[in-house]
N, C-alpha and C positions, 0 to 999 in steps of 0.2 A: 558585623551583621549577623542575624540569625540565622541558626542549624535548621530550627523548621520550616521555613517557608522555602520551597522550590520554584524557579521560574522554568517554564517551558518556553522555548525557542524556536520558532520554524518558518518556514515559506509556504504562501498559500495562496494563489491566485489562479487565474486562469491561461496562466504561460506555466508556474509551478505544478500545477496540480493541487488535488488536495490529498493523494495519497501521504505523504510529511507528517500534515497533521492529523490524518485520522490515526497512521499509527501513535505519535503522544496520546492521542487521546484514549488507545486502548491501554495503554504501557500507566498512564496515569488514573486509568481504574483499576490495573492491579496492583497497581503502590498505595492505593486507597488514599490519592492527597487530597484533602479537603480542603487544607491552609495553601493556596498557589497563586502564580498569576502566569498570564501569556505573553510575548512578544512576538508579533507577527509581521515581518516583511510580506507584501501584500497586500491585496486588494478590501478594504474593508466590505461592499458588499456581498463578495463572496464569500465570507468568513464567519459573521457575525450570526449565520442561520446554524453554524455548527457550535457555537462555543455562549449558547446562552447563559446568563445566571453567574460567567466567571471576568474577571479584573484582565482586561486586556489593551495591549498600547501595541499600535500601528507605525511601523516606519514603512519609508521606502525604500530603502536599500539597507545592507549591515552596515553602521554607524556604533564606530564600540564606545564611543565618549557617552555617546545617548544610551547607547543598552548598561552599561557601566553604571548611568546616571540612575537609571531606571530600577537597576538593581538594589543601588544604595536607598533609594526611597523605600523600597520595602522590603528593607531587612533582609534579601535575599541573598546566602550564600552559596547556593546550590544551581547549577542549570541543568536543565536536560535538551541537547539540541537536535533538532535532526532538518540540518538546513544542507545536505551535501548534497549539492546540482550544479551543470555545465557552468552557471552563470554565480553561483556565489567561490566555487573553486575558481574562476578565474581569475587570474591576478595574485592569489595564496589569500582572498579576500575572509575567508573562513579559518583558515591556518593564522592568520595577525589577529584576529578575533579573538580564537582560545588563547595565543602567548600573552595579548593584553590584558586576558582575563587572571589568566594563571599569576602574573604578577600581583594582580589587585587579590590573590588570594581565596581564587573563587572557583568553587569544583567543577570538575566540567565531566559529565556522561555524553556522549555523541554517539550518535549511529552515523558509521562513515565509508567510506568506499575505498575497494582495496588502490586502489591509485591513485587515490591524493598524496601530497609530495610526502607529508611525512602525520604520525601519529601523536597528538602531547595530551588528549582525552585523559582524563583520572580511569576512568573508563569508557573503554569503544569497543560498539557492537557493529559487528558487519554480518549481517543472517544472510551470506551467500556462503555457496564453494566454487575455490579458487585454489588453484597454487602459489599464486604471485607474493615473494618475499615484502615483507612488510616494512618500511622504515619507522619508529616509533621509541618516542623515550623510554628508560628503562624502567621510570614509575607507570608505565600505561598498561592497565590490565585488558587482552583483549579477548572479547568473548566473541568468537567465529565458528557460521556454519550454520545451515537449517534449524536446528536447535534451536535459534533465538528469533525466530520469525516468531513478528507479534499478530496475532489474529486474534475474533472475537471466540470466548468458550465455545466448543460446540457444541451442539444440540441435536436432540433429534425429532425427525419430522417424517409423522405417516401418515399416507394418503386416505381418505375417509372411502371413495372409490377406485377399484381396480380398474374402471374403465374411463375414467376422465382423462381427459383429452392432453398430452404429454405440454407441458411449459419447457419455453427457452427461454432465459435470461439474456440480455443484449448488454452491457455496459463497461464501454472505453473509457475508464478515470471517471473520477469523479468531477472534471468539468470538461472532459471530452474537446478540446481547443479545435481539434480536426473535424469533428461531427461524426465521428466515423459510425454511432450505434444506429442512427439514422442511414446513414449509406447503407450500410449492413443488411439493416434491418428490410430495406429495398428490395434488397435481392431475394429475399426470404421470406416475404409477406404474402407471399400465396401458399406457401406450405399448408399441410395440415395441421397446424400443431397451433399453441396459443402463446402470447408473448410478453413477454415484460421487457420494455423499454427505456433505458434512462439516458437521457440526452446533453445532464448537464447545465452547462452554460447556456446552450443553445436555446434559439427560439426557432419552435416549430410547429404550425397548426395541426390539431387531432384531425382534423379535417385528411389528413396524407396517409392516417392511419385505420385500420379494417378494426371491427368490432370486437376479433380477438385477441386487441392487442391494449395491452395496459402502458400507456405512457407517462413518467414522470421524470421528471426532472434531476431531482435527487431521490436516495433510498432513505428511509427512515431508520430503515436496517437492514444493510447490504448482506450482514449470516441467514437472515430469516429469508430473507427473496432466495439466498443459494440453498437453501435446504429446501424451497419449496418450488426448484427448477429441476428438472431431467436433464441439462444441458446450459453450460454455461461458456458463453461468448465472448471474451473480454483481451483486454490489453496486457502490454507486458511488466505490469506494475504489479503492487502485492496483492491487488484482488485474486490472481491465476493464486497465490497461496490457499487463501481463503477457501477456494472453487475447490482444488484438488484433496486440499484438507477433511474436505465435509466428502468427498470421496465421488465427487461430480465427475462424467463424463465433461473434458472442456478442450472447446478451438482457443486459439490462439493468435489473435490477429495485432500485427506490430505496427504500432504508430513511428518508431523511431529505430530503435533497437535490436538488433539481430545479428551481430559484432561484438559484442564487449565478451570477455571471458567467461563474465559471471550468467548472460543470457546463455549461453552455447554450453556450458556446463549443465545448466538447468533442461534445458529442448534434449542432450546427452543423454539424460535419464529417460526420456516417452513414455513422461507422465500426461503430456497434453501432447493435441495434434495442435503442430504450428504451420497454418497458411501463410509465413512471411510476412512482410510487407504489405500494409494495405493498397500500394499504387501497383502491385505485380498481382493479386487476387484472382483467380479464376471460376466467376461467376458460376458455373456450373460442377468443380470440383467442391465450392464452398456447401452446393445444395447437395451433393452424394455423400459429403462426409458429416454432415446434419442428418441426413438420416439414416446413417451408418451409428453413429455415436448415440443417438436418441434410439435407437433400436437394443432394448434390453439383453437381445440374444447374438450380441456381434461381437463378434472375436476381437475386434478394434478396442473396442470398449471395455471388453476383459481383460485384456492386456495392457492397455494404461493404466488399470484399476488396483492390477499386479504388480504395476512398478513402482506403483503412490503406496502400495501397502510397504514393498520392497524400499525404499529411502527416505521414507516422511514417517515417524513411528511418532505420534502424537502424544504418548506417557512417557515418553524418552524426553519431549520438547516439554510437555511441565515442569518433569523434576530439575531440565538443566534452567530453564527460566525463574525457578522458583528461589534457586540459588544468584543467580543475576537482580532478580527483586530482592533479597538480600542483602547484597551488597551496594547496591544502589542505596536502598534506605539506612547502612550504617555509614557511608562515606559522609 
């Protein structure tokens, strides 16, 4: 099979998310592939609005006989995965994927998590921190740590008036399963301030929404919406990277997660305020600390702002990614 064609690998639905794949999808505009194709476990509707114009095949669960198959039809020797979730680690369903792969001679990059039972990736990225010892074969190169969080380049964005009206971004994943930007969004719709809403999967009439509010479904481009918000709202997936990246004031409201090592290390740092759990929420703490954070001159807000400057150094995370796109394209 062929060196140049790489296949991308992921989960995308609206049980998975689409965070999976919008990171390949950044990771594969800095590898600059043109020759690729996708393999998507997942929902074909919710997929196909991201991935136009590219060669992609739908299963419904990992099946290696069929992705195996799939590979050899097009020459592919290369994968890049990033399918590590409750439901594909269980059983070691993703662990017998790579060993069946690795047999058939087939390179494997994964982005994976620190506790899955063991590591056999040519290469694996886990852009967390963590202490947790790793089990992994002796050929697996592993690149770990903030440093390898993929986001889109950033950019910068000035306001045309000093006195327009402050924006909040609202958006829980990219298909929100819970609805949570809309719940959110509830508590917060008579504020002062104007809002960008994305809801997702969701159906919901504009009708439940006030004239300062911009409702859409998905983002065209989720960097450009954060640079052009004073305050961003979101889950505990990689958008909060994104948010804090671009140097936003950001809450932190958790669909699932507020336990695992690698969340408690990150909330550790206060770089974002985290209200917990969406079902323990304190509707009127949510509203003082919205306009706490949204207030230019709040100590709150300078000091998260000190601590993002303090452990996310953004010319530090080029040059180490620059070296991982590297290696990526001579494996």
């Amino acid at each position: 099979m062929g060196r140049d064609i790489t296949t991308f690998i992921t989960c995308a639905s609206k049980q998975y998310g689409l965070g999976h794949l919008m990171r390949l999808k950044i990771l594969q505009k800095k590898l600059n592939k043109k020759i690729n194709s996708w393999i998507i476990i997942g929902k074909k509707s919710v997929i196909k609005r991201n991935l136009k114009n590219q060669k992609v095949f739908y299963l419904k669960k990992i099946d290696k006989k069929k992705i195996y198959s799939i590979l050899k039809k097009n020459h592919s020797s290369k994968i890049i995965i990033d399918a590590s979730h409750t439901h594909t680690l269980k059983n070691n369903k993703l662990l017998r994927l790579q060993n069946f792969l690795k047999i058939k001679k087939i390179k494997i990059i994964s982005f994976d998590l620190p506790h899955q039972k063991k590591i056999v990736a040519d290469i694996s990225i886990m852009p967390f921190s963590f202490k947790r010892k790793i089990l992994k074969d002796k050929k697996s190169k592993l690149y770990k740590g903030y440093n390898y969080i993929l986001t889109e380049d950033l950019q910068i964005f000035k306001r045309k008036k000093e006195n327009i009206k402050k924006k909040i971004l609202i958006v829980i994943g990219g298909t929100d399963p819970l609805n949570l930007s809309f719940k959110i969004y509830n508590f917060l719709k008579n504020l002062p301030y104007n809002f960008k809403v994305i809801v997702g999967e969701n159906k919901i009439k504009k009708k439940y929404f006030k004239n300062n509010t911009n409702l859409v479904k998905f983002s065209k481009n989720l960097q450009t919406d954060i640079y052009k918000s004073d305050l961003v709202i979101c889950g505990e997936g990689n958008t909060k990277y994104q948010s804090i990246l671009s140097l936003k004031p950001t809450i932190l409201i958790h669909q699932y997660d507020i336990k695992s090592e690698m969340i408690k290390d990150f909330l550790n740092k206060k770089v974002v305020y985290s209200l917990g759990l969406y079902s323990r929420i304190n509707k009127k703490k949510l509203i003082n600390v919205t306009h706490e954070l949204i207030n230019d001159n709040s100590k709150l807000k300078k000091k998260l702002l000190i601590n993002i400057k303090k452990y996310f150094n953004y010319n530090l995370m080029s040059k180490r990614q620059k070296v991982l796109i590297k290696h990526i394209n001579k494996i």
